[in-house]
KOLMAR-872328 format. One record per residue (C-alpha): residue in one letter; x, y, z. Coordinates in steps of 0.5 Angstrom, whole numbers, padded with zeros to 4 digits, always signed. Layout:
AXYZ...
//
This chain:
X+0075-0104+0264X+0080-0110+0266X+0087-0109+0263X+0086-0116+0262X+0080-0115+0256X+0082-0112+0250X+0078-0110+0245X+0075-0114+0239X+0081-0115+0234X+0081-0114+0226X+0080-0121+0223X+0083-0124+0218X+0087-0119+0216X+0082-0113+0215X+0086-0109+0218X+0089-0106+0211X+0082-0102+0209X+0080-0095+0206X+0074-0092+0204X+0069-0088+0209X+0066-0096+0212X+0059-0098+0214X+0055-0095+0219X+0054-0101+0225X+0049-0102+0230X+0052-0102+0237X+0049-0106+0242X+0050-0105+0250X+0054-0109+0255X+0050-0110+0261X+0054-0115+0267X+0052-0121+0267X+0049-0123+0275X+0054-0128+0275X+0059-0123+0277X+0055-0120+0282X+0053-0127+0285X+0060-0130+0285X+0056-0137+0282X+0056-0140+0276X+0050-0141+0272X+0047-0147+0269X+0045-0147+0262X+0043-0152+0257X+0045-0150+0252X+0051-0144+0250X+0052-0141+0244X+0059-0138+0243X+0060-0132+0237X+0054-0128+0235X+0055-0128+0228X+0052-0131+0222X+0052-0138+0224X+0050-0136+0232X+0045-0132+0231X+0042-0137+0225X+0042-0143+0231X+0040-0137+0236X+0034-0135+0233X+0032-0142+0230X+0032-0145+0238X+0028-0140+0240X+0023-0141+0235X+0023-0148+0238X+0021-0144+0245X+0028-0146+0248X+0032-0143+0252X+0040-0141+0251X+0045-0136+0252X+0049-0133+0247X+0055-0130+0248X+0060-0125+0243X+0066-0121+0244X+0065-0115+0240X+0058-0110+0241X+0056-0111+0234X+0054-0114+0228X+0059-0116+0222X+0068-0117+0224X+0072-0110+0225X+0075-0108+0219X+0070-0112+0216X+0064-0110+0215X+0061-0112+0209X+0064-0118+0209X+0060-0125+0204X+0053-0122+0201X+0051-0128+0196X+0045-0132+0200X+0042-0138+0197X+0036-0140+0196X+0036-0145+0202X+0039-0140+0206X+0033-0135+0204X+0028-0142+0206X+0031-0142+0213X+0030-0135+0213X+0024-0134+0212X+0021-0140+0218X+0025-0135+0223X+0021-0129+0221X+0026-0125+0217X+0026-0127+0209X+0021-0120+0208X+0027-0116+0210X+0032-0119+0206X+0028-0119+0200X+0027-0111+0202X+0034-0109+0203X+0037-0113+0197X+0038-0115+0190X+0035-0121+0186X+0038-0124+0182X+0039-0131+0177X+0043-0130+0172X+0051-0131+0171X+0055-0128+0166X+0063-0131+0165X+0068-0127+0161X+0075-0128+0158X+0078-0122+0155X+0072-0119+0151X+0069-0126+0149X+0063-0129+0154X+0065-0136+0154X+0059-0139+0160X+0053-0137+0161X+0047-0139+0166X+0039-0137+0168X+0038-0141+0175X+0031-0139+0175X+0031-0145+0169X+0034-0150+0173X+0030-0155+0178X+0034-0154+0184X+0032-0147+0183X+0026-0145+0180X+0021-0149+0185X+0021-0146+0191X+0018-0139+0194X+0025-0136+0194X+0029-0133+0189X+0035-0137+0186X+0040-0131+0191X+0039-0125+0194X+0046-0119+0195X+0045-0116+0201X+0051-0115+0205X+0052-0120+0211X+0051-0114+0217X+0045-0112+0215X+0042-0120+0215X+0046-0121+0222X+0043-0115+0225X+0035-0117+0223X+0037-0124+0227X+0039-0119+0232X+0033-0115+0231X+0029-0122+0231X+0031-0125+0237X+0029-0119+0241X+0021-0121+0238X+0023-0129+0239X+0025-0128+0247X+0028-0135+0250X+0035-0133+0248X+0039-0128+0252X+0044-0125+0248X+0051-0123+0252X+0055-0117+0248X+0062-0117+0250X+0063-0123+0253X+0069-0127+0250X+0070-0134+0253X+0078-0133+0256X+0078-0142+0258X+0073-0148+0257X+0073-0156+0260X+0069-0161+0260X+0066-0167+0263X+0062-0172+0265X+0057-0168+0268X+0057-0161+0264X+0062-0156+0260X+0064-0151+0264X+0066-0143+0261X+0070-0138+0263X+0067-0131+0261X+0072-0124+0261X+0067-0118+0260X+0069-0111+0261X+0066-0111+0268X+0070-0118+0271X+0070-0125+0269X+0065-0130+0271X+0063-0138+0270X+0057-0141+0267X+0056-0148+0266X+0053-0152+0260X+0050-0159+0258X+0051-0157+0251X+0056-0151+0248X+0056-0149+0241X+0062-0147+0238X+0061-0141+0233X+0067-0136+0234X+0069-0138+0226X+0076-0139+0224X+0080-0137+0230X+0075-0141+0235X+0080-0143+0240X+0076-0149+0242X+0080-0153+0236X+0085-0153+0241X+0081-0153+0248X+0079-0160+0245X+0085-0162+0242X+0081-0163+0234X+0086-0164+0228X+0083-0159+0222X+0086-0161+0216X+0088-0154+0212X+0090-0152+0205X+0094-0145+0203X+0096-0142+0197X+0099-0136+0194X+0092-0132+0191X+0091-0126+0193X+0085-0121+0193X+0083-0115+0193X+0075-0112+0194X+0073-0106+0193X+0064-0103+0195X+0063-0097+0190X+0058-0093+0190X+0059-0090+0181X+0055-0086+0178X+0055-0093+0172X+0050-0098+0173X+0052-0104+0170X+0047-0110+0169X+0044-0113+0175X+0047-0120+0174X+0054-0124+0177X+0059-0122+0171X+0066-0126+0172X+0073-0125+0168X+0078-0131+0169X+0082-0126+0164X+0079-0119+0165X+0084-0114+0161X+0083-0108+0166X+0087-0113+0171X+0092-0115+0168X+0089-0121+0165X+0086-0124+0172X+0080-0125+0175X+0076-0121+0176X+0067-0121+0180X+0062-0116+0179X+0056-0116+0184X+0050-0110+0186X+0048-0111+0193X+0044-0107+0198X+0045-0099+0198X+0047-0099+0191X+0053-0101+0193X+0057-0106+0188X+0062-0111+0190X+0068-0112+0185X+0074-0117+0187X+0080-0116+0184X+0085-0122+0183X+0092-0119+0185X+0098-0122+0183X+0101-0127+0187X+0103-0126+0195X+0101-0119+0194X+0103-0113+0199X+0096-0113+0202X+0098-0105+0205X+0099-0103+0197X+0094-0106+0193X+0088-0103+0198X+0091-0096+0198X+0085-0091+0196X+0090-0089+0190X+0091-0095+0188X+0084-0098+0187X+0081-0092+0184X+0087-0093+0178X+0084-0101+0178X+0077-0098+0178X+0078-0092+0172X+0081-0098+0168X+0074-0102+0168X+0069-0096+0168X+0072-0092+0165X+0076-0085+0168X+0070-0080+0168X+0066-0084+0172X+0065-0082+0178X+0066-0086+0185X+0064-0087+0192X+0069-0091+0195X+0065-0095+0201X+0071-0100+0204X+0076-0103+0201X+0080-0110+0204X+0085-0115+0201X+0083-0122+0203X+0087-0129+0203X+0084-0135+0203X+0085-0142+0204X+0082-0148+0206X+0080-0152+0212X+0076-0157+0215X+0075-0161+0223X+0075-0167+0224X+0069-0167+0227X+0065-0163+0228X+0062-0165+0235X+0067-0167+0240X+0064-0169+0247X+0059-0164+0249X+0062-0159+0244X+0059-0157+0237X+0062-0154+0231X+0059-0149+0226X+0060-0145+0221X+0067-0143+0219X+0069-0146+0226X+0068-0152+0223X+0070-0151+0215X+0073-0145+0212X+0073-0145+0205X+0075-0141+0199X+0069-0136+0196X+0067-0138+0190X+0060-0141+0189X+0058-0138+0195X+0059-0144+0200X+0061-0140+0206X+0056-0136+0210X+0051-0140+0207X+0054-0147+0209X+0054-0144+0217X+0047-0143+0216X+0045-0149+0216X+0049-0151+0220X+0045-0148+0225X+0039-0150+0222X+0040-0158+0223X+0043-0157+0230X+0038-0153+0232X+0032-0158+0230X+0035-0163+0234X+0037-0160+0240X+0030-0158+0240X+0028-0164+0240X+0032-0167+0245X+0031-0161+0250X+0023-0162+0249X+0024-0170+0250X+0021-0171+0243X+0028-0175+0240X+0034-0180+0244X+0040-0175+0245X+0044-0180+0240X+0040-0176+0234X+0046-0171+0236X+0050-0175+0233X+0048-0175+0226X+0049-0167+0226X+0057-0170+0224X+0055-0174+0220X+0051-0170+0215X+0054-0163+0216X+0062-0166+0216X+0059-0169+0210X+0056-0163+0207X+0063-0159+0209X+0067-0164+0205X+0063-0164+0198X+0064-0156+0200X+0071-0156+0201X+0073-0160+0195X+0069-0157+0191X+0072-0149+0191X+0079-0152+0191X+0078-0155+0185X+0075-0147+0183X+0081-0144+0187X+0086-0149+0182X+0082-0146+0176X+0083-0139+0177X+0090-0140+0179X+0092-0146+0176X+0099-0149+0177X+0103-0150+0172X+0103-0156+0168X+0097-0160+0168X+0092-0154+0171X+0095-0149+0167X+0094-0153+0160X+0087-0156+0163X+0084-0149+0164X+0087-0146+0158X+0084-0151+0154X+0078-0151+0157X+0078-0143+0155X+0079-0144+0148X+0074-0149+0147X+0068-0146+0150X+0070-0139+0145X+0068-0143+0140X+0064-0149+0143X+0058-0150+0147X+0060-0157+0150X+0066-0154+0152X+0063-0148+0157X+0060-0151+0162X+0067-0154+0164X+0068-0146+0166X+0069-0146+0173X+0069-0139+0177X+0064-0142+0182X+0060-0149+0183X+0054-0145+0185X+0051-0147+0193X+0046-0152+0193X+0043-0155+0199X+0047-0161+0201X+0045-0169+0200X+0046-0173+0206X+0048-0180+0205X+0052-0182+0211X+0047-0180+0216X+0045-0186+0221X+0038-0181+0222X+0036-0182+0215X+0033-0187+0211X+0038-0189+0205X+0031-0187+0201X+0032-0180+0205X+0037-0174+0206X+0035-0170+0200X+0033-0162+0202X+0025-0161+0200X+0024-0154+0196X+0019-0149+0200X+0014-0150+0194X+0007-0148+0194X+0001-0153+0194X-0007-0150+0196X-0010-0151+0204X-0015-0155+0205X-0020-0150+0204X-0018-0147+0197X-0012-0142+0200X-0005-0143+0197X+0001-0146+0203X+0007-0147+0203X+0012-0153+0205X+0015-0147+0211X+0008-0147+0214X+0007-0154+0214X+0013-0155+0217X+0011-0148+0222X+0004-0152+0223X+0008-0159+0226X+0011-0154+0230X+0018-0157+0230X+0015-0164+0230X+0017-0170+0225X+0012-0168+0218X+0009-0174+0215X+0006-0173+0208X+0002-0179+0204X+0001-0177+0198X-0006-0180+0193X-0012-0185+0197X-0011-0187+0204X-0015-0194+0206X-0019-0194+0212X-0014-0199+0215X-0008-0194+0213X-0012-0188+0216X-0013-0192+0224X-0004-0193+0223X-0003-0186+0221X-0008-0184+0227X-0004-0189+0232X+0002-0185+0230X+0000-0179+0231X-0003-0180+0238X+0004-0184+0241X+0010-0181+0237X+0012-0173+0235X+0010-0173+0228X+0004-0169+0224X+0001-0173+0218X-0002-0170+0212X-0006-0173+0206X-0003-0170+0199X-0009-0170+0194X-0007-0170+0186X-0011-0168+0181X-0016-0174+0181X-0015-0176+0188X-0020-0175+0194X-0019-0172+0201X-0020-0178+0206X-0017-0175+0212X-0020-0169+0215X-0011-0166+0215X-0010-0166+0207X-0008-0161+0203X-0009-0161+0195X-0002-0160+0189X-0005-0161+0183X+0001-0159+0180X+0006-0165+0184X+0010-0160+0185X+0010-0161+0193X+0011-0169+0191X+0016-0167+0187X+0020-0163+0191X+0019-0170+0196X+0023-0174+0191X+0017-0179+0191X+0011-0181+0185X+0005-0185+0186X+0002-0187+0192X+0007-0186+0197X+0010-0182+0203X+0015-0178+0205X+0017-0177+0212X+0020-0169+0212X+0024-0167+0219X+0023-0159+0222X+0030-0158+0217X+0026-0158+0211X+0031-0165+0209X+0027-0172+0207X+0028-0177+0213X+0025-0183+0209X+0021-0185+0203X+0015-0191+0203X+0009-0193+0199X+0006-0197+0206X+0003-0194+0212X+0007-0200+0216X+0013-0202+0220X+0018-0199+0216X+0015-0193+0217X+0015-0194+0224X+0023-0196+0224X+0024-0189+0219X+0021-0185+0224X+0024-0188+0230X+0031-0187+0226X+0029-0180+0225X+0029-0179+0233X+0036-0182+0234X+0033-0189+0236X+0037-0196+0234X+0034-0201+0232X+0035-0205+0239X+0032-0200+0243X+0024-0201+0244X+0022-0195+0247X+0018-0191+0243X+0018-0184+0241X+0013-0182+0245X+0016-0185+0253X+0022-0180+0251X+0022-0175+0256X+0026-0170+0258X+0025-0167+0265X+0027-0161+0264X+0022-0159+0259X+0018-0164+0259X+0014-0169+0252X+0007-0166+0250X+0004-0172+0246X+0001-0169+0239X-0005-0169+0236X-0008-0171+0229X-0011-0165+0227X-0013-0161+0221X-0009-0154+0219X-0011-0148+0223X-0015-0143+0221X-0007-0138+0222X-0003-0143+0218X-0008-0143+0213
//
């Protein structure tokens, strides 16, 4: 091995761990052909860092059929000394996963859930039941699922495996990057030797170290405090309810904080708040952490300690996401505290709304300007969610003064009033982002559209993941109630010259008057679209409404020309988009297949 490569360093000060660990895959290094050529290869897309993010777009592109490399510097999945890592997935992450091909072995290996429990001392002050609320209780997906993250990594590996298109590279770290006019070029070390390889477009998720801020020159704007943290995967011989359980004062931690979740394995992840500025080496010493655990299980119950590490954490967000040919996902771009569980899930779509888009523009379906439009809505997205878990992180360490009186007010209320206790904070939970700054939709669009259920058109039950799976990465245009003859010849015409799939949606008292149409007698399908009555909605390969309507005209025209990153001053239609490496195949308007059904 070259002097000049070291191995895969702890990551964020996980190297103060106990207990016996996780068992992670190992993946093989083979040489990149590059070493032996001494040429740089071409690609057209590059992914940097096979973690939750990389592997999500990875698989999500070569869903799509396009090709990429992937490159990592380790040999496995999860981060050196921590391997256990985030372990709640939101029920819009469970979504995306289900339209790559993995849902069912999450769902297998982890544990549901949807109720939250919060606790100060003995009294319990907030309560919730997501499955009640209508963010949640629609689609398909559970409202979460615990499992711990290298197991969701490693099916995406396993995925990628079955999906072909994208070439993995286990440790190949990038050592150096430029870009210009013409490409980006990388600079790889490997343990057989350094390479280059080119680039159209690099994508950056290498998480909250990512040396492309610098290589770029982006601002990241940070926040750091003094809160501590300690985590501990247990195995025990109790088996407390299956649900979110939270002190902000629990008693057996010196009236700090205190999470309590079950994840696969019979594994339970207890968080510890520590007191501030902590020795991160004394509070995870094995000793001390079965003290902490006897305090709150009692001293006869008998443990397996599976890891233990303490954690910082702070807040950060770039100022861009895309700089030149480069992307920006996952904690690459923001980092944020882990309450709410606004962290890994935000990485998740991420990917799952560049990947549609650089899809579509490597296929010649949409105008590289729609590249763009990913800054304006996952910057968004990752501000609304660094603003909401600092607002969590002052609530369960309050500074003193106003936050200090703020929060124990709001305790003392919620003991005894019912007003009060939704103002408890221990975690704003993770719902799919609006967008409202986004040039790609509609001021009528940039809602997320639930994976709800509706009947096929001969009578078997579908979902909105299979409509979007049967558009095939194209645009889906959903009318909804009676189309007219003249609306049925402008829907034909759309589709035969623009990357778009319509279906008509039958109500209870409707009639099917196109052979593509679907029934949903409970609305729920027009529900989840945020529309009502005779309308359409124009849903993108994200699952995220573009723009709504009532008349199969011009405006739905303009919408679907918005969509594929067109201005409104370019007259080109969608269909003469072309890419000449992957070419433009023109769709067709065609009732759902047999399969899809």
């Amino acid at each position: 091995m070259p002097a000049d490569y070291a191995e895969t360093p702890f990551a964020s000060g996980y190297e103060f761990t106990e207990g016996s660990g996780y068992q992670l895959p190992e993946y093989p290094f083979e040489a990149p052909p590059e070493i032996a050529s001494g040429q740089a290869s071409h690609h057209h897309i590059v992914i940097v860092g096979a973690g939750l993010a990389g592997l999500t777009l990875a698989c999500a592109l070569a869903r799509y059929g396009v090709a990429a490399l992937l490159l990592d510097e380790d040999n496995t999945v999860g981060a050196k000394g921590a391997s256990s890592r985030g372990i709640c997935y939101t029920q819009k992450s469970l979504e995306i996963f289900e339209r790559l091909g993995i849902y069912e072995r999450i769902a297998a290996k982890g544990i549901q859930w949807s109720v939250g429990r919060t606790f100060a001392g003995s009294d319990e002050i907030y309560s919730f039941d997501l499955r009640q609320q209508s963010n949640y209780k629609l689609s398909s997906q559970p409202p979460f699922i615990n499992i711990q993250q290298f197991y969701v990594e490693g099916y995406l590996v396993e995925r990628l495996a079955e999906l072909g298109h994208v070439q993995v590279r286990w440790k190949n770290r990038v050592a150096a990057f430029r870009q210009d006019g013409e490409c980006a070029t990388l600079t790889v070390a490997t343990p057989a030797g350094d390479y280059q390889v080119r680039a159209d477009y690099v994508v950056d998720a290498t998480g909250a170290h990512s040396p492309f801020r610098g290589w770029v020159g982006a601002s990241v704007t940070a926040k750091k405090g003094d809160d501590r943290w300690c985590i501990a995967d247990v195995r025990f011989s109790k088996r407390p309810p299956v649900e979110r359980h939270t002190w902000i004062e629990a008693p057996f931690n010196d009236n700090r904080a205190v999470w309590q979740h079950l994840m696969a394995d019979n594994v339970w992840r207890i968080d510890y708040q520590m007191a501030p500025d902590s020795d991160p080496v004394a509070v995870s010493k094995e000793s001390v952490v079965r003290e902490r655990l006897a305090r709150q299980f009692g001293a006869d119950c008998e443990l397996d300690i599976v890891w233990v590490g303490p954690y910082a954490y702070r807040s950060e967000c770039i100022d861009r996401m895309r700089h030149g040919r480069v992307f920006f996902m996952g904690d690459a771009a923001k980092v944020v505290s882990p309450f709410g569980a606004r962290g890994g899930n935000t990485g998740v779509s991420d990917a799952d709304n560049l990947a549609w888009k650089l899809a579509a523009v490597m296929k010649g379906r949409a105008d590289p300007a729609l590249l763009d439009s990913y800054d304006e809505e996952r910057h968004e997205a990752a501000l609304q969610n660094v603003r909401v878990t600092n607002r969590t992180s002052s609530f369960l360490r309050p500074q003193p003064g106003p936050q200090k009186l703020f929060r124990d007010a709001v305790i003392s209320l919620a003991r005894r009033h019912a007003f009060a206790r939704p103002l408890v904070n221990t975690g704003r939970m993770a719902i799919a982002n609006p967008y409202t700054r986004s040039s790609a939709c509609d001021k009528t669009g940039g809602q997320p559209v639930q994976n709800v259920s509706f009947g096929w058109a001969d009578g078997s039950p579908g979902s909105v993941n299979e409509l979007l799976e049967w558009a095939e990465g194209r645009l889906l245009l959903l009318v909804f109630g009676d189309a007219s003859p003249q609306a049925l010849q402008r829907l034909t015409a759309i589709t035969e010259t623009m990357p778009v799939r319509a279906v008509q949606v039958v109500g209870t008292e409707g009639m099917p008057m196109a052979l593509e149409h679907v029934f949903d007698p409970k609305g729920h399908l027009q529900g989840a679209c945020h529309v009502f009555g005779h309308a359409w909605a124009l849903v993108r390969p994200d699952s995220y409404v573009a723009a709504t309507g009532e008349s199969i005209d011009a405006t739905l025209v303009h919408s679907i020309a918005r969509a594929l990153g067109l201005k409104d001053d370019d007259d080109r239609p969608p269909a003469q988009l072309h890419s000449p490496q992957l070419g433009a195949e023109p769709p067709s308007f065609e009732a759902p297949s047999e399969e899809a059904a």
